[in-house]
DOPA-749468 format. One record per residue (C-alpha): residue number from 1; residue in three letters; x, y, z. Coordinates in nm, 3 decimals. Layout:
R  seq  type     east    north       up
R  NUM   ALA        X        Y        Z
...
***
This chain:
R  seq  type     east    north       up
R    1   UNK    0.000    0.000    0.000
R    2   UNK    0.130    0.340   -0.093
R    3   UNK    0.045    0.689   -0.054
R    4   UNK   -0.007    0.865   -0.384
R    5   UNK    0.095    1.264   -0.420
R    6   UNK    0.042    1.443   -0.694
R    7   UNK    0.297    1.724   -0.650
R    8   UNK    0.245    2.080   -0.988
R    9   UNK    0.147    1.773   -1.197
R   10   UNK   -0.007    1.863   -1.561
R   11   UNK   -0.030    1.716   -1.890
R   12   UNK   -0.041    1.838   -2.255
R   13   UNK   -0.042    1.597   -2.598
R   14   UNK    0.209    1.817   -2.768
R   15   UNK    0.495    1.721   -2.820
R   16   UNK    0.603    2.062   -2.731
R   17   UNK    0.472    2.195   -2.516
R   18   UNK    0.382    2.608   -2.528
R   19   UNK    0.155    2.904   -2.391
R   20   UNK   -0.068    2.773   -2.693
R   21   UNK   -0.119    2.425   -2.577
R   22   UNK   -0.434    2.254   -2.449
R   23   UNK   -0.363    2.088   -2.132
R   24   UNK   -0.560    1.750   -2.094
R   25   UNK   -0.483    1.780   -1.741
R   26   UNK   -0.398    2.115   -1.613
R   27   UNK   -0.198    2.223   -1.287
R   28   UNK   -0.291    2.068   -0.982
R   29   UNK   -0.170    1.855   -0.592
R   30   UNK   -0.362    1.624   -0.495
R   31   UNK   -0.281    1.325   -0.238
R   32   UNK   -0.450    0.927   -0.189
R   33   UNK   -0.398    0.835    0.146
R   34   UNK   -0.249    0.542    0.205
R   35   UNK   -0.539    0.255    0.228
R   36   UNK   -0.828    0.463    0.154
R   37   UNK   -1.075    0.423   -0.151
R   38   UNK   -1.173    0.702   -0.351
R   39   UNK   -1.360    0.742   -0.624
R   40   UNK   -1.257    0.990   -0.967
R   41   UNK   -1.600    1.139   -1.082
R   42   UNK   -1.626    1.329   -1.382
R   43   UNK   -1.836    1.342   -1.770
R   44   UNK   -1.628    1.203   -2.047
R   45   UNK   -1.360    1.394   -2.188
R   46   UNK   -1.256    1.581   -1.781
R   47   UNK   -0.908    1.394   -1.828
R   48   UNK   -1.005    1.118   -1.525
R   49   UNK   -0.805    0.813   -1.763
R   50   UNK   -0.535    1.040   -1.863
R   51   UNK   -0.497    1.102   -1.478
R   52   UNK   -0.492    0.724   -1.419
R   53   UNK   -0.291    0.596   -1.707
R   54   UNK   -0.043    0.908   -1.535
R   55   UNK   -0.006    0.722   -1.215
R   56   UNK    0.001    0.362   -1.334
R   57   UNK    0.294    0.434   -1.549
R   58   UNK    0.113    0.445   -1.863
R   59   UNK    0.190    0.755   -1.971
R   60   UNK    0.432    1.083   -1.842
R   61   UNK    0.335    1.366   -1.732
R   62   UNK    0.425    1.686   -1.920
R   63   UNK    0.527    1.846   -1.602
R   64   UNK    0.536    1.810   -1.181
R   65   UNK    0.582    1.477   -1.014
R   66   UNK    0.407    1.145   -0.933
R   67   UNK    0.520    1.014   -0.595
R   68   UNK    0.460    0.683   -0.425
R   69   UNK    0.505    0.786   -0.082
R   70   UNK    0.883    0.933   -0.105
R   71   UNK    0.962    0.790   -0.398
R   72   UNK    0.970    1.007   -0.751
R   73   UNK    0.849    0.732   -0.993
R   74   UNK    0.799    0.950   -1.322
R   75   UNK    1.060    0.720   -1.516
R   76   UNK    0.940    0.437   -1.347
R   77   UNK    0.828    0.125   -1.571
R   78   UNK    0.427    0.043   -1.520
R   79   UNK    0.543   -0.325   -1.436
R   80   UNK    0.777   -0.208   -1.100
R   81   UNK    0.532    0.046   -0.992
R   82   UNK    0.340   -0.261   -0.812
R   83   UNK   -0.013   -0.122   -0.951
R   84   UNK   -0.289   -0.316   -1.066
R   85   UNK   -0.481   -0.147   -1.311
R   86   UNK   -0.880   -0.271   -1.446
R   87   UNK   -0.967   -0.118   -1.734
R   88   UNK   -1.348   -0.086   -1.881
R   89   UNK   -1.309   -0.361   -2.038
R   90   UNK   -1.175   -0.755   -1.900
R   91   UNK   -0.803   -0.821   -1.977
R   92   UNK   -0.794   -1.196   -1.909
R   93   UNK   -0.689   -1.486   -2.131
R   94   UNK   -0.978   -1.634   -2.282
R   95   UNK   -0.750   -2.000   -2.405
R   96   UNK   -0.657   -2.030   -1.995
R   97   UNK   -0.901   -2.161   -1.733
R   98   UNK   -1.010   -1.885   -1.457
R   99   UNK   -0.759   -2.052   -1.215
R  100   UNK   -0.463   -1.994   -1.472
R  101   UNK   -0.601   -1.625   -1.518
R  102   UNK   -0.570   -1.582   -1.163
R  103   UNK   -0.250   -1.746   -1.119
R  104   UNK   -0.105   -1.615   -1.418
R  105   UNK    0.050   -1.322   -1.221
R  106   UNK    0.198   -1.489   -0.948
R  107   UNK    0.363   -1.741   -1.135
R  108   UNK    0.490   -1.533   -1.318
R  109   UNK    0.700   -1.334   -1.031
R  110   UNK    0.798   -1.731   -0.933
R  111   UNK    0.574   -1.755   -0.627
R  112   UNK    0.569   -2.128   -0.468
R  113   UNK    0.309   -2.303   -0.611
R  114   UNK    0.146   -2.374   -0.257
R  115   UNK    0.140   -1.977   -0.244
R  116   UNK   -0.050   -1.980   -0.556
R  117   UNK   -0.289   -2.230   -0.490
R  118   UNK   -0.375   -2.083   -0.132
R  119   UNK   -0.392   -1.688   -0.309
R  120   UNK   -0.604   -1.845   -0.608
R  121   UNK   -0.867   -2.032   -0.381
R  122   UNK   -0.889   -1.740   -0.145
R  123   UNK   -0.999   -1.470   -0.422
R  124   UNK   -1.165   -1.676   -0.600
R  125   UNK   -1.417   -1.719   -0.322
R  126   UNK   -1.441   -1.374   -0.222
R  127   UNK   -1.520   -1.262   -0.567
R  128   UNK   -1.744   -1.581   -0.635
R  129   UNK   -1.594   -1.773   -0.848
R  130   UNK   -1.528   -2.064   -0.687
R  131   UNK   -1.760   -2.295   -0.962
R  132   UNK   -1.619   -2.159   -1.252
R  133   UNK   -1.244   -2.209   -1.189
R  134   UNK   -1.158   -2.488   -1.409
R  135   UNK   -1.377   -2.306   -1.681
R  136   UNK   -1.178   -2.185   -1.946
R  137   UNK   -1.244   -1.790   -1.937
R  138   UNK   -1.383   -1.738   -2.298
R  139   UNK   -1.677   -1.930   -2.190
R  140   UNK   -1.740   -1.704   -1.899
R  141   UNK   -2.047   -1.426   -1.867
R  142   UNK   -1.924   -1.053   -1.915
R  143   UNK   -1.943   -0.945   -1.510
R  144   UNK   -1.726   -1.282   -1.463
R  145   UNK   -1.484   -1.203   -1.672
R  146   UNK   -1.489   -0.878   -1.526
R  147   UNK   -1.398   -1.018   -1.162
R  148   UNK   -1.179   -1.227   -1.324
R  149   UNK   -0.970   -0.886   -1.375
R  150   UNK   -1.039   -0.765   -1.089
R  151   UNK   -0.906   -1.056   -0.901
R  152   UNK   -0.607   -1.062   -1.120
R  153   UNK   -0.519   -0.756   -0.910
R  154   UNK   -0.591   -0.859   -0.597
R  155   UNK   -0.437   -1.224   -0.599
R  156   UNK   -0.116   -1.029   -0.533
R  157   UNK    0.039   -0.941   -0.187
R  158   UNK    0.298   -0.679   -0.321
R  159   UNK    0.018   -0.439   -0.485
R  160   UNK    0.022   -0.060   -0.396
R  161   UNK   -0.262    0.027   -0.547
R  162   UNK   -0.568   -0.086   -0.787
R  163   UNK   -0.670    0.159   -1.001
R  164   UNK   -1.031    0.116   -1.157
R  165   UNK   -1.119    0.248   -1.527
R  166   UNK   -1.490    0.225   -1.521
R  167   UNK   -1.498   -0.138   -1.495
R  168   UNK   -1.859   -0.189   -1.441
R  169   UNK   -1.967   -0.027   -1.779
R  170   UNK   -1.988   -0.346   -1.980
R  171   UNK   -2.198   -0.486   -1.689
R  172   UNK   -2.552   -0.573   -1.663
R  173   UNK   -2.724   -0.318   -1.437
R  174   UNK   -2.917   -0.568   -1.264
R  175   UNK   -2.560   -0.682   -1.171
R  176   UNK   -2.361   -0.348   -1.089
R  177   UNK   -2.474   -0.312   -0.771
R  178   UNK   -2.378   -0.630   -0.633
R  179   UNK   -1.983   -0.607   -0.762
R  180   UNK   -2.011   -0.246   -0.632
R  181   UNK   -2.084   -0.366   -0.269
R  182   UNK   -1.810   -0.692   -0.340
R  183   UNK   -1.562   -0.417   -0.409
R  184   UNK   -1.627   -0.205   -0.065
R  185   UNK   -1.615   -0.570    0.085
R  186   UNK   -1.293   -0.618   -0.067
R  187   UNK   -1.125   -0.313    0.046
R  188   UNK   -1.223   -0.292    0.365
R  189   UNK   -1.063   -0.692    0.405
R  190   UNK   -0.744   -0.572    0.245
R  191   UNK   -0.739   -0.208    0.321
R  192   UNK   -0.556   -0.134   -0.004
R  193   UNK   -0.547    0.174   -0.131
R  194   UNK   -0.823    0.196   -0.427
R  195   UNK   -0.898    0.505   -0.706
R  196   UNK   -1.240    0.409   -0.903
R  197   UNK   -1.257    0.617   -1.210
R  198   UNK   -1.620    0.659   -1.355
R  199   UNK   -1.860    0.942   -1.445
R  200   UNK   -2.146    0.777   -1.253
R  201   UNK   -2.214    0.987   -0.886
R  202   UNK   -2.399    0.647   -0.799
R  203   UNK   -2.102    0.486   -0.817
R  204   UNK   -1.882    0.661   -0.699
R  205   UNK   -2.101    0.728   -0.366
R  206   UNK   -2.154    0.396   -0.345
R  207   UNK   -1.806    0.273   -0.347
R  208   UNK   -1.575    0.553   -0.200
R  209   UNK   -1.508    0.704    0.118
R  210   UNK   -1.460    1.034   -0.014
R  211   UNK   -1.480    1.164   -0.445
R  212   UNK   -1.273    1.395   -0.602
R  213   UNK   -1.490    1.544   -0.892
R  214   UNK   -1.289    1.628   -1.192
R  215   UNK   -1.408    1.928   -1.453
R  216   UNK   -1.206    2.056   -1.801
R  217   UNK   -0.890    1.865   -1.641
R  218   UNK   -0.879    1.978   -1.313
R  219   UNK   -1.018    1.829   -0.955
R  220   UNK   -1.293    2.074   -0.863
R  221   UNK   -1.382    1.949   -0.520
R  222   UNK   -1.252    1.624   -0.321
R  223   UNK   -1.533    1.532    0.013
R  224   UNK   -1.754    1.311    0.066
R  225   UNK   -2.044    1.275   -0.074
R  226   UNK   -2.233    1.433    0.158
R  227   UNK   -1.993    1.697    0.160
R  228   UNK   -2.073    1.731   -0.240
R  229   UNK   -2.445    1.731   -0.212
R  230   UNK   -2.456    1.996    0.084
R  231   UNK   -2.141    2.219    0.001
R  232   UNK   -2.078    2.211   -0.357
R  233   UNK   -1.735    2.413   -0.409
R  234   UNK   -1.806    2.493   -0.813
R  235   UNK   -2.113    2.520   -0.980
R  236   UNK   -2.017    2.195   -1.174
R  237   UNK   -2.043    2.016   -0.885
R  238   UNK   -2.425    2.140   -0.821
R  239   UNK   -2.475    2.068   -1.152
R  240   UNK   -2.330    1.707   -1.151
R  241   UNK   -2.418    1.581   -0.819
R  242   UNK   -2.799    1.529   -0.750
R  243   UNK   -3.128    1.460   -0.966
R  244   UNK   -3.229    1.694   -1.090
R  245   UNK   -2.871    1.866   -1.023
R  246   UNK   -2.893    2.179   -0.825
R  247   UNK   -3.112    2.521   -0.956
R  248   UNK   -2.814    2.749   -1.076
R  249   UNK   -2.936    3.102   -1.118
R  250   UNK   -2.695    3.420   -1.353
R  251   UNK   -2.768    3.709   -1.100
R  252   UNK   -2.632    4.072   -1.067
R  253   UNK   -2.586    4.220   -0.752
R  254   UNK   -2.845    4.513   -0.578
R  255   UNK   -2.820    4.680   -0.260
R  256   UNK   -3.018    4.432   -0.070
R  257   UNK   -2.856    4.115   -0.222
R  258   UNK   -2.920    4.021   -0.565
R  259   UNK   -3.164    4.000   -0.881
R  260   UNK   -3.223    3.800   -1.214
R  261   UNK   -3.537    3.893   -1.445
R  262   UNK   -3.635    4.193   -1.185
R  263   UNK   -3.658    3.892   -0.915
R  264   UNK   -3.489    4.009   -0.597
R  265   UNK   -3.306    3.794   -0.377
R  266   UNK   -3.196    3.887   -0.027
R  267   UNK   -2.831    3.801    0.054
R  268   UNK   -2.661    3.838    0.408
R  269   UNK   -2.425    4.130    0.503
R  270   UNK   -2.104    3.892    0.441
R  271   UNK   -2.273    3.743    0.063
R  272   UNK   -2.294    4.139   -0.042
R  273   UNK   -1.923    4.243    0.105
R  274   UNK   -1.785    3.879   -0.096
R  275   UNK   -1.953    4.039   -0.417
R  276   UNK   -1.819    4.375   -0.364
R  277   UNK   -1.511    4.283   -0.298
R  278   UNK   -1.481    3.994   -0.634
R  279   UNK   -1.602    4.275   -0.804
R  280   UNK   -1.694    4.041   -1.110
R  281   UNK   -1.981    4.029   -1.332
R  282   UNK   -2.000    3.629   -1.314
R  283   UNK   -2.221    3.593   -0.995
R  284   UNK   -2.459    3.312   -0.940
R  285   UNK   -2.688    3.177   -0.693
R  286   UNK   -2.721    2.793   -0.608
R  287   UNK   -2.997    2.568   -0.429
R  288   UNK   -3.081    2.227   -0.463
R  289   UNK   -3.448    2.111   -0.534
R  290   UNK   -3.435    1.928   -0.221
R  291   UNK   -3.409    2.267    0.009
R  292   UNK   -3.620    2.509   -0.191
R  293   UNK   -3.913    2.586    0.011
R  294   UNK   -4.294    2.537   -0.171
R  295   UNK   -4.558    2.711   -0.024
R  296   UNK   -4.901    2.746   -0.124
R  297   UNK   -5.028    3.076   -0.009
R  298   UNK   -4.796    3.379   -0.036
R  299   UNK   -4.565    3.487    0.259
R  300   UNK   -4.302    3.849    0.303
R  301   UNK   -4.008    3.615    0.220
R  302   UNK   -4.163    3.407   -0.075
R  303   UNK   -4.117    3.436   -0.434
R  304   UNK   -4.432    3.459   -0.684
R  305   UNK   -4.318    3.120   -0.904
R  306   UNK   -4.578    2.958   -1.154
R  307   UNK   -4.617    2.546   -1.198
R  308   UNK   -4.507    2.451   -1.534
R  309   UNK   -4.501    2.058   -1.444
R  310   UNK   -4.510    1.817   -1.151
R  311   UNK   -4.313    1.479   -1.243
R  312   UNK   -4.479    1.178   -0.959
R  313   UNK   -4.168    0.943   -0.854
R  314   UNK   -4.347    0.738   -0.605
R  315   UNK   -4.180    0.837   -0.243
R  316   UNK   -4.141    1.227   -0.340
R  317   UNK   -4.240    1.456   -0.690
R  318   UNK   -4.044    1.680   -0.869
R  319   UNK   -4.222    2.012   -0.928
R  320   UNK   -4.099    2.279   -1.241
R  321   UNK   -4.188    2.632   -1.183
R  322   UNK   -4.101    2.953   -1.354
R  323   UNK   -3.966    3.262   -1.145
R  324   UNK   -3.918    3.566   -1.386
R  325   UNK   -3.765    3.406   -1.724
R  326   UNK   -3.610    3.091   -1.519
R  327   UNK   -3.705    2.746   -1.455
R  328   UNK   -3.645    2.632   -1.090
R  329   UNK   -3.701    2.316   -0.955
R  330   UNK   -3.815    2.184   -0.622
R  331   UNK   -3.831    1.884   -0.458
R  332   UNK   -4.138    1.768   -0.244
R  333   UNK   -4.245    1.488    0.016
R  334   UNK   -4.490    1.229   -0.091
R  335   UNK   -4.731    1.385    0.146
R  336   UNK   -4.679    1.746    0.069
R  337   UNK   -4.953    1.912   -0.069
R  338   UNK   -4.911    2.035   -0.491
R  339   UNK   -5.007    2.324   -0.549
R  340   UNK   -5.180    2.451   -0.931
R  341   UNK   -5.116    2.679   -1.113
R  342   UNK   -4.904    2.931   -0.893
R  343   UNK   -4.705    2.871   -0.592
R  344   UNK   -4.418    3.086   -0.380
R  345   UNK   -4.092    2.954   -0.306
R  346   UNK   -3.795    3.071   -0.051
R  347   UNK   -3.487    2.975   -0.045
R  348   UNK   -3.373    2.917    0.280
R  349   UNK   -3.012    3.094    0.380
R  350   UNK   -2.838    2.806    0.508
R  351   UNK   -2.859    2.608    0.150
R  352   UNK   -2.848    2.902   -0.085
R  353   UNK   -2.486    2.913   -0.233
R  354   UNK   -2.300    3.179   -0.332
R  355   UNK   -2.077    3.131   -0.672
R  356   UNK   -1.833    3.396   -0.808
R  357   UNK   -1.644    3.277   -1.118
R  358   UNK   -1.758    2.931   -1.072
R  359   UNK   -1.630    2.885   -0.731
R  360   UNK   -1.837    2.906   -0.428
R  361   UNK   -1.798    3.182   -0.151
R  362   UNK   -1.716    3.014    0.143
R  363   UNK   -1.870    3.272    0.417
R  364   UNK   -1.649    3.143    0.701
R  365   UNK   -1.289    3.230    0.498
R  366   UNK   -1.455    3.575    0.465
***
């Protein structure tokens, strides 16, 4: 097990690089703790498998340093980095049996063959696939040959670190959520330190302790999940985390708080001073559905909103309404009343977010 520090690391695909270039993965530090598990969340295209196939040894960065615990290990080979990589889709040998597969890499660092047997046996039953070891591995379902990968990984006591590539996507869904839970089994029997790459917030929240969300090649936020959902540190995050994601409103500032479509929004003393002081014209305000307030007769701190839509999801309903030119939505309780036609909304100071340039205001650094 390793600690993994990302120390100024960034990465460009020209071959020289300039001011001009594109950086696939731009500046950033970032650490794994040794033995936790993590999850990299982020759409297609953020830069998450560039990051990974950085610290397996796949590829070198264009600048900054990779370090496994003390060690620099930039010009390291992948095969003496000690990390076990699973990639979207199974790398096994489909001519072998599922015991060679999992033997395959042990034998092949010359472990006793008592060693193997034992190491075989004992992933094989954590990952269930005890009855299908003298199968040979082309005959084998795809989530099988999927923990067959997996367990290629974890058959070996020397790892530092497995590194996921969104291994579940060939998967059936009926079946993801069971090798999700294996995994967290998994780690917490080996405490190895584990990095999940995939641009699914279910997954990641179901398998890591804490998510670093990853936006146009940076890491935007790194919590928990709950720290995601309540806190979200750039409007991405809102966006990303949550369904519906999180009502994102363009607003310019007034001397009470702020306003969008000649809707005015009261902000607290410190919101208006973190405004004044940005002094920049890219100002939003953020709430998710799940803390706007619906109430069906007006009140002094409501908002006149109309009811475009009401979507019925069993346990709760998602209601649409329009405030000024902007569609805002709300979350309520299977028993709450709906209202028709017109309804006022607050939104409540604890959960309404402050965003300047993207980032959110963080009212205690003020």
């Amino acid at each position: 097990m390793v600690q993994i520090s990302l120390n100024s690391l960034a990465h460009t695909y020209d071959k020289k690089p300039s001011e001009s270039s594109v950086y696939a993965i731009k500046e950033m530090n970032h650490v794994w703790k040794q033995g936790g598990a993590y999850a990299l969340l982020g759409p297609s295209g953020c830069g998450k498998s560039t990051l990974l196939n950085i610290i397996s040894g796949l590829m070198s960065p264009s600048q900054g340093d990779v370090m496994f615990d003390d060690i620099r290990v930039n010009s390291m080979p992948p095969q003496d980095r000690n990390i076990a990589q699973v990639f979207q889709f199974p790398v096994i040998y489909d001519t072998m049996s599922v015991y060679d597969n999992l033997a395959f890499p042990l034998r092949n660092m010359k472990v006793h063959q008592a060693k193997v047997h034992s190491k075989v046996t004992e992933i094989a039953e954590i990952l269930e696939l005890t009855s299908v070891l003298s199968k040979k591995a082309q005959h084998l379902t795809a989530d099988e040959k999927q923990k067959v990968s997996m367990g290629r990984g974890l058959v070996r006591d020397d790892v530092s670190a497995i590194l996921f590539d969104e291994p579940l996507t060939v998967i059936d869904p009926q079946l993801k959520w069971k090798l999700r839970r294996k995994l967290k089994q998994i780690h917490q029997q080996f405490n190895i330190t584990m990095v999940y790459v995939t641009h699914d917030q279910l997954e990641a929240s179901t398998f890591a302790d804490e998510i670093a969300v990853m936006y146009n090649g940076q890491i935007v936020q790194f919590g928990t999940p709950r720290e995601l959902f309540e806190r979200p540190n750039h409007t991405f995050v809102g966006y990303f985390i949550g369904s519906p994601g999180m009502n994102l409103l363009e607003v310019h500032p007034t001397e009470n708080g702020v306003m969008f479509d000649g809707v005015e929004v009261p902000l607290s003393d410190a919101y208006r001073h973190a405004i004044n002081k940005a002094k920049s014209q890219n100002i939003k305000i953020g709430i998710r559905p799940e803390f706007v307030h619906v109430w069906e007769t007006a009140n002094q701190s409501a908002l006149k909103a109309s009811v475009l839509h009401v979507e019925d999801l069993g346990t709760y309903k998602i209601i649409t309404l329009l405030v000024g030119e902007q569609q805002i939505k709300a979350r309520l309780q299977e028993d709450q009343p709906v209202p028709e036609k017109q309804a006022y909304i607050s939104f409540p100071e604890q959960w309404t977010m402050l965003y300047v340039d993207e980032f959110l205001v963080n009212i205690g650094e003020l």
